[in-house]
C-alpha positions, -999 to 999 in steps of 0.1 A, spaced: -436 -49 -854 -467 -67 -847 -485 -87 -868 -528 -84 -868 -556 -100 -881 -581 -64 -891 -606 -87 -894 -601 -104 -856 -604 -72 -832 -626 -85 -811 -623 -78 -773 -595 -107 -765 -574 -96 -794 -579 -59 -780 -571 -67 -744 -540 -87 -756 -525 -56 -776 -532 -38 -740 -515 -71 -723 -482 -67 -742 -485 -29 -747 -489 -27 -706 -454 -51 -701 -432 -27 -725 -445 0 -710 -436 -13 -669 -403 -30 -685 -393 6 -697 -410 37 -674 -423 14 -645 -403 29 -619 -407 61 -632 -446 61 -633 -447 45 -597 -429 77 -585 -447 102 -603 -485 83 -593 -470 83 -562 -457 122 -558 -491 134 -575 -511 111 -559 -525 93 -586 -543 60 -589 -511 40 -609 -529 13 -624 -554 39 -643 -519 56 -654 -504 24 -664 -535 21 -684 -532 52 -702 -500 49 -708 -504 14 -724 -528 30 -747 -507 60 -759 -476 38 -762 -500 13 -785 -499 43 -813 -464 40 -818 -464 2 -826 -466 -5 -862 -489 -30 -875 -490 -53 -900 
């Protein structure tokens, strides 16, 4: 669960959400993702991005 500030979502809080969103996301498909940018020759850190940003809708804030 993470706890936020609505009133503080201003671009360092954002890019720390994608921080931490980005690290659960390598700790739990990173070897996965590597192989599948890799197979279908895609750029991996634009799929880590977008992957850090649809796992961020499943957190539940506070």
């Amino acid at each position: 669960m993470i706890y936020l500030n609505y009133m503080n979502l201003d671009s360092e809080t954002q890019e720390r959400l994608i921080s931490i969103s980005k690290k659960e996301v390598l700790r739990r498909y990173g070897k996965e993702l590597k192989s599948y940018a890799q197979k279908h020759h895609v750029n991996y850190d634009q799929l880590l991005e977008e992957e850090a940003i649809r796992n961020l809708y499943t957190y539940h804030f506070v």
